[in-house]
C-alpha positions in Angstrom: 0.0 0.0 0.0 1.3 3.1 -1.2 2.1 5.9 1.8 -1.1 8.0 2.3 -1.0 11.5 4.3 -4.5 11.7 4.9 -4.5 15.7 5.9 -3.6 16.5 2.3 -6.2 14.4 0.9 -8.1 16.2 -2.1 -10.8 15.1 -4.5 -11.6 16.5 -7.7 -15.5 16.3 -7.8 -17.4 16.4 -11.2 -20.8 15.1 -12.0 -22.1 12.1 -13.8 -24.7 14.4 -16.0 -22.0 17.0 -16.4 -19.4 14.1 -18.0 -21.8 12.3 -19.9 -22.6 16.3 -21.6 -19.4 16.4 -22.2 -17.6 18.8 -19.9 -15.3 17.8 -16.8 -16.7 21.3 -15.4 -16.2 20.1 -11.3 -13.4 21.1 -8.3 -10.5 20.1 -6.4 -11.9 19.8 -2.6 -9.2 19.3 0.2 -10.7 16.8 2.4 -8.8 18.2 5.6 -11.8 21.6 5.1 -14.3 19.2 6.2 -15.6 17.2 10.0 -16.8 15.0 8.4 -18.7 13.0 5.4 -21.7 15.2 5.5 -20.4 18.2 5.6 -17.9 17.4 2.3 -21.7 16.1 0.4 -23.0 19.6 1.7 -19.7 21.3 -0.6 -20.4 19.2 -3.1 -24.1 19.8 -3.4 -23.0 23.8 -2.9 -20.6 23.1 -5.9 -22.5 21.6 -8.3 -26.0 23.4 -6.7 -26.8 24.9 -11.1 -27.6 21.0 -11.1 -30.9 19.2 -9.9 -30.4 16.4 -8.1 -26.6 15.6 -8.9 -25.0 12.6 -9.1 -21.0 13.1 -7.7 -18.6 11.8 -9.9 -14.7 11.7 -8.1 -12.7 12.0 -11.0 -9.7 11.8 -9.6 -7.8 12.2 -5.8 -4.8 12.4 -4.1 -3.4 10.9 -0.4 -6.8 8.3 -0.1 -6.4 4.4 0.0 -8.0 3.2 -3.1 -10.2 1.2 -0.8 -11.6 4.1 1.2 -13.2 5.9 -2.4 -14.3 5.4 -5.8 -15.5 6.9 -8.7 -19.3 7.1 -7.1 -18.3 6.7 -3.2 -16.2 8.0 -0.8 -15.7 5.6 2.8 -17.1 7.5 5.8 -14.9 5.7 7.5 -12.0 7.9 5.8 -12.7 11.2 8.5 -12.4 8.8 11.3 -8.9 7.5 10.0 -7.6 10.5 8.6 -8.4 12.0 12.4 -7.2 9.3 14.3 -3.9 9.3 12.2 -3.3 12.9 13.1 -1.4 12.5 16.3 1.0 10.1 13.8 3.9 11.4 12.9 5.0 11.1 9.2 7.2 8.4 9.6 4.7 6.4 12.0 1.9 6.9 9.4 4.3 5.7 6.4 4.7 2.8 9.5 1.0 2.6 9.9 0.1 1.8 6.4 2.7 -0.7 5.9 1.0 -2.5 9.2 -2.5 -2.6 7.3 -1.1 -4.1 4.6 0.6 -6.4 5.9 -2.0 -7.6 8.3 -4.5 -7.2 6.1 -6.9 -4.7 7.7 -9.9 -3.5 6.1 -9.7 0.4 6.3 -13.1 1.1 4.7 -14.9 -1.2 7.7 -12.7 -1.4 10.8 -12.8 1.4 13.5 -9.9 3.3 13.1 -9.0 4.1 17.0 -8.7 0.3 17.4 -6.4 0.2 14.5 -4.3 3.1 15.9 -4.2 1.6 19.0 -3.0 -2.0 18.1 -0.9 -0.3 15.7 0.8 1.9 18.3 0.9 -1.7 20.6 2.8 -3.4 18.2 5.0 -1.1 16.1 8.9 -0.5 17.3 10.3 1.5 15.1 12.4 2.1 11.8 15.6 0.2 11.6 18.1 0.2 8.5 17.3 -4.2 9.1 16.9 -6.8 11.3 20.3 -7.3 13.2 20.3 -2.9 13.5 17.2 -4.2 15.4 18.9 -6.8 17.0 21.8 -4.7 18.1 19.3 -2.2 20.2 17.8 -4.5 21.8 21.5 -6.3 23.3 21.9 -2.8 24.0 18.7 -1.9 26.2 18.1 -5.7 27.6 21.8 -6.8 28.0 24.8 -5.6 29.8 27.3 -7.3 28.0 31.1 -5.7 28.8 32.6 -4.2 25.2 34.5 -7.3 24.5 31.7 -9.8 24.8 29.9 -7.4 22.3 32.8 -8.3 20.0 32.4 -11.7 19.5 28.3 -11.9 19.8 26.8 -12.9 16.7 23.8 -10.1 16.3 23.0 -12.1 12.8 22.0 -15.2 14.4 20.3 -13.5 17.4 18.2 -10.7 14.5 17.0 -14.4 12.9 15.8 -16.2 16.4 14.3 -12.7 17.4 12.4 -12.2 13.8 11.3 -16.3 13.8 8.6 -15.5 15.9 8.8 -12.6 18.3 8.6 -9.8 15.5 8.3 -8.9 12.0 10.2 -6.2 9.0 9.3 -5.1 6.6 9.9 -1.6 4.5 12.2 -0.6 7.0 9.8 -1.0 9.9 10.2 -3.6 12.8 6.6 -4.7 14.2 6.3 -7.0 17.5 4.2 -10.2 16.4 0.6 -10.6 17.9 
């Protein structure tokens, strides 16, 4: 999944009876102006308001999972991610997304302080690999004397700690649940 930063989300809204007509006449909204579902339907509806009844076409967006919108629909459960996100910083949300993918979460269904939350449980960091991984935690857990450090073999200890204990990937190490 491709890193999202969901405050700079934006959606260019046209209309379905403006397209078929011919024209592309529609907007660029920035998703962070709006609370909330309702009140970005309410901009739409004030946008395309020389139009009875309009159907919303999202021709095209920036900084939203492809499973959170489409061409007709737009997840409401994308202002409830893209707020609970916000206390992420942009490494941790780069972090965040690669977690989802990994573990498969649904973002259009599943509440997204729960994701945060297990997210934030189970995420450790960015490492350049496994054994930098592995060399932090001899360094927080052990207190080996500088010579011992020498001849411990952090490749073999980053491959027992990653068998089961935790996972990398992208540059992130995750504890396993």
């Amino acid at each position: 999944m491709e890193t999202k930063v969901l405050s700079e989300a934006k959606v260019y809204v046209g209309t379905y009876g403006k397209y078929n007509n011919g024209s592309l006449s529609g907007a660029w909204l920035d998703l962070s102006d709006y609370s909330g579902k309702e009140e970005f339907y309410e901009a739409c509806r004030e946008l395309h308001k020389d139009e009875e009844d309009a159907e919303y076409m999202f021709q095209d967006y920036e900084n939203i999972p492809e499973v959170l919108i489409s061409e007709s629909w737009i997840s409401e459960n994308f202002f409830s991610l893209r707020d609970a996100v916000e206390d992420l910083d942009d490494t941790e949300q780069e972090a965040f997304f690669v977690w989802c993918n990994y573990k498969s979460h649904d973002l259009s269904e599943e509440d997204a302080d729960y994701l945060i939350r297990d997210f934030r449980d189970e995420y450790r960091g960015q490492y350049d690999d496994e054994e930098d991984f592995a060399y932090e935690i001899i360094e927080e857990c052990y207190d080996l004397p500088e010579f011992a450090k020498t001849y411990f073999d952090y490749e073999k200890f980053a491959r027992d700690l990653f068998m089961c204990d935790y996972w990398f990937d992208d540059g992130f190490v995750f504890r396993a649940a």
